[in-house]
C-alpha positions in Angstrom: 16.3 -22.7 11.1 17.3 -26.1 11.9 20.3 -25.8 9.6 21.5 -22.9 11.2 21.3 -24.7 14.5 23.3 -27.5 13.1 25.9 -25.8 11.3 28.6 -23.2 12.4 27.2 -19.4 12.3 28.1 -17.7 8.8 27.3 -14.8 7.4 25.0 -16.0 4.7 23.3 -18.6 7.5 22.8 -15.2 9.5 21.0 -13.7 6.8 19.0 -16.5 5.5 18.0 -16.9 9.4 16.8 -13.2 9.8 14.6 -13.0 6.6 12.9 -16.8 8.0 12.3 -14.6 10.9 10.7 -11.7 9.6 8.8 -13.8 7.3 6.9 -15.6 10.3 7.0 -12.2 12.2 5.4 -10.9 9.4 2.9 -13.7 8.8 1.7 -13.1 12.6 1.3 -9.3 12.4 -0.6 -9.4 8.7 -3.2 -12.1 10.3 -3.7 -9.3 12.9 -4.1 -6.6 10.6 -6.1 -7.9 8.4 -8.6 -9.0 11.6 -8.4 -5.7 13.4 -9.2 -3.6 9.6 -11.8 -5.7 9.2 -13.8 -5.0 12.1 -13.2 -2.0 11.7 -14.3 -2.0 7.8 -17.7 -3.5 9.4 -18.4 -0.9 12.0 -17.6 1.6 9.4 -20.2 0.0 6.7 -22.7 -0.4 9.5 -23.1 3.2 10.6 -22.6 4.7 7.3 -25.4 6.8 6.3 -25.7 7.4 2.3 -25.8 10.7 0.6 -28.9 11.7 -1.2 -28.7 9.3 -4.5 -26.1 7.0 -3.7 -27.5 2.8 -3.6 -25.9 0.1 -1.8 -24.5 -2.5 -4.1 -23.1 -5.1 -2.2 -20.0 -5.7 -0.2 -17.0 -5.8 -2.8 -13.6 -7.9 -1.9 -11.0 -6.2 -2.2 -6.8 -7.4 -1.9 -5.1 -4.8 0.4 -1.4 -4.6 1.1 -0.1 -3.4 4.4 3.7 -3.4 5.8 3.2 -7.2 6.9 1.9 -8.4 3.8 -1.1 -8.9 1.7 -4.9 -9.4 2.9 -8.5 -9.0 2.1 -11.5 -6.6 3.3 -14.9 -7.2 2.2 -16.5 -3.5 2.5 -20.2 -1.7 1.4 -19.7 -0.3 -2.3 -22.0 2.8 -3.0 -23.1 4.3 -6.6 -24.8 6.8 -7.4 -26.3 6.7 -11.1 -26.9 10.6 -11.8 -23.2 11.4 -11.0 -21.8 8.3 -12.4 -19.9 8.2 -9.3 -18.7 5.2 -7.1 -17.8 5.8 -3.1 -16.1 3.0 -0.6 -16.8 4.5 2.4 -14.4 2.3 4.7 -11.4 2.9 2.2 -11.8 6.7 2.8 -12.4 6.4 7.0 -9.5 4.4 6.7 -7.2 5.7 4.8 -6.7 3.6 1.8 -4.2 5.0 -0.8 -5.0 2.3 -3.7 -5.4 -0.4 -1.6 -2.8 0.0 0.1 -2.5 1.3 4.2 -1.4 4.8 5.1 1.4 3.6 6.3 2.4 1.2 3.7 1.8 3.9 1.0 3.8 6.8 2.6 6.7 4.1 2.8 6.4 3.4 -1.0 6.0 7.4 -1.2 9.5 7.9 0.8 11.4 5.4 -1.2 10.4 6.6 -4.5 11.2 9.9 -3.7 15.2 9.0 -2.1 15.5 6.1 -4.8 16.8 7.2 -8.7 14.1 5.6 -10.2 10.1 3.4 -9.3 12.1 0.2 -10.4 14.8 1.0 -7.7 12.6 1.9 -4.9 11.3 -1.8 -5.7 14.0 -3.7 -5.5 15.0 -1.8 -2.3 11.2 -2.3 -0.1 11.7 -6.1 -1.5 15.3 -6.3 -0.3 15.3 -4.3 2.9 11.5 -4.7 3.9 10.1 -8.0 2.4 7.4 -5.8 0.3 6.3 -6.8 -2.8 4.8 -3.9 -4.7 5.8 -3.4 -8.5 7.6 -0.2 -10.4 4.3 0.3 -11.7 2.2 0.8 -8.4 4.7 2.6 -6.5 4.2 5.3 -9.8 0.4 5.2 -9.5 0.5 5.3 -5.4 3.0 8.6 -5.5 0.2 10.2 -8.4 -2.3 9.4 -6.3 -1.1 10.4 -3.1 0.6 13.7 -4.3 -3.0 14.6 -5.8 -4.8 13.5 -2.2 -2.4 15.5 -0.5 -2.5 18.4 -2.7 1.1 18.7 -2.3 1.0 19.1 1.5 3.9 16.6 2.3 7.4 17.2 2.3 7.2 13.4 -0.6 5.3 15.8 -3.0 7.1 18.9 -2.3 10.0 17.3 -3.8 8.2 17.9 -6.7 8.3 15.4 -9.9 8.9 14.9 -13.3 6.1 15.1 -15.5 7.9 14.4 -18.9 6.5 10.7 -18.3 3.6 12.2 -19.8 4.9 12.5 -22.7 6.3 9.9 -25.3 9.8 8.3 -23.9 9.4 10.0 -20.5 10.9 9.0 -17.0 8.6 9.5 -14.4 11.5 10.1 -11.7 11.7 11.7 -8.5 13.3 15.2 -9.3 16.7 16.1 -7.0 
């Protein structure tokens, strides 16, 4: 920022300028995020009651990603042994789509879906967003969003191609 000051205004000082910006903007908002879900996380664990067979196991860490960045939650894990069947109970009251908020996940959804292809849509959240999430997550966030949604939102409507399933296939947004 200093430089800028110093120097005559250019285009390229203008940009470098604006991403310093967002990055402390960012840094700021994250902190607060990641605060505010984890209260929240802790009232959720504390007046969760357990269905018939399911144990407490201890708080589990995990890394979630939001729009501001990357932070942790620490939230109850249940199992239950008949069904073989683990529940997070804060990740469902709160929305978590992989570890990753409702908000930040329907923005990977979007960009997938307008961009021609998973390695596309991440270049373009790094470039125009400052979000770091890789080809291969924004595929598995889209499958795993589509199936929670049962197709309910215009993203999954779109429809997609399944050849990826099979050997050589694209896994693109259909147009």
């Amino acid at each position: 920022m200093a430089r800028f000051s110093a120097q005559g205004p250019t285009g390229a000082l203008v940009q470098q300028l604006e991403r310093l910006v967002r990055v402390a903007i960012f840094e700021s908002a994250n902190e607060l995020i990641g605060f505010m879900l984890q209260e929240a996380v802790d009232r959720i664990d504390a007046s969760y009651q357990p269905k018939p067979g399911q144990h407490h196991k201890g708080r589990v860490r995990l890394e979630a990603q939001g729009m501001f960045g990357r932070f942790v939650l620490w939230r109850a894990y249940y199992y239950d042994p008949a069904k073989k069947q683990g529940h997070y109970p804060a990740d469902a009251a709160l929305g978590l789509e992989l570890g990753y908020t409702p908000a930040l996940a329907r923005l990977i959804c979007l960009e997938a879906v307008d961009q021609q292809s998973f390695d596309k849509a991440e270049e373009h959240l790094r470039e125009t967003g400052g979000i770091e999430v890789s080809a291969q997550q924004i595929q598995r966030v889209v499958r795993s969003t589509a199936r929670s949604l049962r197709c309910a939102d215009p993203v999954c409507e779109r429809g997609w191609d399944r050849s990826a399933d099979a050997p050589g296939g694209t896994d693109r947004p259909q147009r």
